[in-house]
N, C-alpha and C positions, 0 to 999 in steps of 0.2 A: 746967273744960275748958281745959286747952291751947289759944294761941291760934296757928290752922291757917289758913298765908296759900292763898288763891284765886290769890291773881295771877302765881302759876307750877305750868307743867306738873311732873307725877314726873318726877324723876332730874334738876330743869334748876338747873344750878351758874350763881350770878350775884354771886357775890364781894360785896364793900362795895358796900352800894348808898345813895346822896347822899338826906339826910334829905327825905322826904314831910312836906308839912304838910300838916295836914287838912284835910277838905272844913270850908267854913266855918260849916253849920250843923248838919248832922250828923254833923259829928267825926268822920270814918272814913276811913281811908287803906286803898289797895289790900293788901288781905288780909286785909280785917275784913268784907268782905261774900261772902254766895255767892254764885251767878248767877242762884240763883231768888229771890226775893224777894217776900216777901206783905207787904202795902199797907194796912194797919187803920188808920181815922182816929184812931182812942181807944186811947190811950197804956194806956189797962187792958186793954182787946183785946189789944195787944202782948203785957203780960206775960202776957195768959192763955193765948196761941199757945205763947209761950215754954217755961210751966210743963211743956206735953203734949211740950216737944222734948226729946229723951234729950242731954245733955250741952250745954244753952244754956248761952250765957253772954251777958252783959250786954256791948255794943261801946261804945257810948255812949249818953250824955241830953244833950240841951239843949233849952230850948226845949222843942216839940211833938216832938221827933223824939227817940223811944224806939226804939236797935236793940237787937235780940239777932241771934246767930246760932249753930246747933245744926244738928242732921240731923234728919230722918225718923225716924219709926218703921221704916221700909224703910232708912233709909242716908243716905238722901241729903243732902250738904252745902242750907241754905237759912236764910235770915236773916228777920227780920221788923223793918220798920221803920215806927212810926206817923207820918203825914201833917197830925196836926191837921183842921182844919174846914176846906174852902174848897179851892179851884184854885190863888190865889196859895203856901200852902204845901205843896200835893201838888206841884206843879208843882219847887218849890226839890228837895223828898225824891228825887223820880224824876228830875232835873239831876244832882244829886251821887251820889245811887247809882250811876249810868250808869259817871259818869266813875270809881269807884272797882270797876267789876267786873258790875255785879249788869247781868244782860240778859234773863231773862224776869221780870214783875212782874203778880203777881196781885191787885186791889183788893178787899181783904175788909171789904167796910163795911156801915152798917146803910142803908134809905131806908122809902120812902112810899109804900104802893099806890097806884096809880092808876088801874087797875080793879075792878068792885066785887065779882072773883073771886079776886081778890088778897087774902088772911087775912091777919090782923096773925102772923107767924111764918113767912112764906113764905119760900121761898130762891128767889129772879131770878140768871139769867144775864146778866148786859147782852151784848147785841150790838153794838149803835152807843148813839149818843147826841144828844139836842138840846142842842145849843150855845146854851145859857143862860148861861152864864159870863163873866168878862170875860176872865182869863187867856187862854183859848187862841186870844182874837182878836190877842194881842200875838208869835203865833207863825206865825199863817196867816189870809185872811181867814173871812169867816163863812158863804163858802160850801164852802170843805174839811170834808170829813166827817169825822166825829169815830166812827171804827170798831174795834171789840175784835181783837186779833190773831184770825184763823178758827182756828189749833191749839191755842191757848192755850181759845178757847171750845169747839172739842168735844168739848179734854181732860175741861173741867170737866162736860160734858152727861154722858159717859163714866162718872166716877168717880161722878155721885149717882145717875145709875142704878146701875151694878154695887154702893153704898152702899143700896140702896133710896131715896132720898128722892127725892121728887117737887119738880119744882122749873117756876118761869115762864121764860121767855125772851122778848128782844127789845128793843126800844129804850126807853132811861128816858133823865128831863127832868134834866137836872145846871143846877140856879141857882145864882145867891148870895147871894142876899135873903131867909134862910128865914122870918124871919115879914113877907115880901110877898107877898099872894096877888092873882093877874091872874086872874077868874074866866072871863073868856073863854077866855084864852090856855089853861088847866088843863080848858077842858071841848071845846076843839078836839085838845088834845092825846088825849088820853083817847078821841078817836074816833077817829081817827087810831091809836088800838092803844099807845102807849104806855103799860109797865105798870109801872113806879114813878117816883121821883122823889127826886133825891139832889143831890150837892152835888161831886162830886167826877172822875167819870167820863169827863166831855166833855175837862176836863183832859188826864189822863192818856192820855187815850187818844190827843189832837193831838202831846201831846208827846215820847210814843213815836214815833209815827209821822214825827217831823222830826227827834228823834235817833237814830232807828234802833234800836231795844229793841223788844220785844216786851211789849206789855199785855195782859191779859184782866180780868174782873171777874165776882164772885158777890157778892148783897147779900142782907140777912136783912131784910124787913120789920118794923117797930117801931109802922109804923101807919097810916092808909088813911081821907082823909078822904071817901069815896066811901060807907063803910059807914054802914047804917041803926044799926045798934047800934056805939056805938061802948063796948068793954070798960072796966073800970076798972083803973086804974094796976098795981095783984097783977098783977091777968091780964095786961096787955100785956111787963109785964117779966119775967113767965115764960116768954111764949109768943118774947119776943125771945130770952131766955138761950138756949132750945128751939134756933131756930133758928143761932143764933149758932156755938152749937157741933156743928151740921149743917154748916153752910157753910165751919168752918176744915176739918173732915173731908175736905170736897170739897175744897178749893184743896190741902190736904197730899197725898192721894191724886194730884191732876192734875200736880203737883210729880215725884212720883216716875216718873208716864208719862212727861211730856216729857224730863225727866230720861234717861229709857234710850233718847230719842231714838223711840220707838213711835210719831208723830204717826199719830191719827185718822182720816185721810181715805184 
């Protein structure tokens, strides 16, 4: 694929223009990103967004942060760049993408049921978030709300319906301790309606909202320590892949709404 700069309108003439250095960890200079942007922690998640784009190409690697960037099946220009584990490196991905183009960013990751209606293969919409994380207390205190863009999430409600899939919604727990478990903490939450539990969301979502970009989030469940039966390893990695590839469905689909500008409400 021919490399097709974003960072200029059709028809706009801009003569020599003074060397761009890259961003510093995800290597990408204006007109290597599109403006929609899907958010997979798992550098393999990437390339397998990738593989389904008609004409991807590879932008950069370093580190955690795998982009590509291709169109739609419908058309549309959109990039995908993996985030790694944690807040401190989403937070770096969704920094530098900002500044090199990219303004609507959908987080396509995997998490944790947290009700015991929640199947291991579910696809969660997150709406907001509990600010478990440390990062995004270094951008606002810990009483700012940590909330999903509203068009971005009823893009994504929109598109698994009109998809068929059935899908949870509402607020999930974002830590960063994942093998610390606070059993209070995890079964006040859990009344309280929280219905998974991830690593990554409370982030992005503060940090959009103070650089001014647009988040939203879909996650596939991988596993749900609430369930009496808990399945063996086959089945959970089936039922993940299952969902996994529901869930790029939907962010690709809500890409192309937002995209022709049709906001939901």
């Amino acid at each position: 694929m021919a490399r097709q700069d974003f960072s200029q309108t059709p028809g706009e003439t801009t003569g020599l223009q003074p060397q761009v250095e890259p961003q510093r960890h995800v290597r990408c200079v204006p007109g290597d990103v599109a403006p929609h942007v899907l958010l997979p922690g798992d550098p393999g998640r990437a390339q397998r967004i990738a593989a389904g784009l008609p004409e991807a190409r590879l932008v950069a690697q370093n580190r955690e942060f795998v982009v590509y960037t291709g169109r739609t099946r419908a058309g549309t220009p959109v990039s995908v760049c993996s985030t790694g584990i944690g807040g401190p490196s989403a937070s770096i991905a969704l920094e530098e993408l900002a500044r090199v183009g990219g303004t609507c960013f959908i987080r396509v990751g995997s998490a944790g049921g947290r009700q015991p209606g929640v199947a291991l293969g579910s696809l969660v919409i997150a709406t907001a978030a509990y600010r478990a994380d440390g990062t995004s207390r270094a951008y606002v205190p810990p009483e700012f709300p940590a909330v999903a863009d509203l068009g971005i999430t009823l893009a994504l409600a929109r598109a698994a319906r009109r998809l068929g899939y059935a899908f949870h919604h509402g607020i999930v727990f974002s830590r960063d301790a994942f093998y610390r478990q606070d059993p209070g903490l995890n079964r006040q939450l859990t009344e309280a309606g929280v219905v998974a539990s991830e690593q990554e969301c409370a982030t992005l979502f503060v940090v959009g909202a103070v650089r001014g970009v647009r988040v939203g989030a879909i996650l596939a469940t991988d596993s749900n320590i609430l369930l009496e039966r808990q399945p063996p390893a086959a089945e959970r990695e089936r039922l993940f892949r299952q969902a996994e590839a529901q869930m790029i469905d939907v962010a690709l689909a809500a890409v192309d709404d937002l995209a022709q500008g049709s906001e939901p409400w």
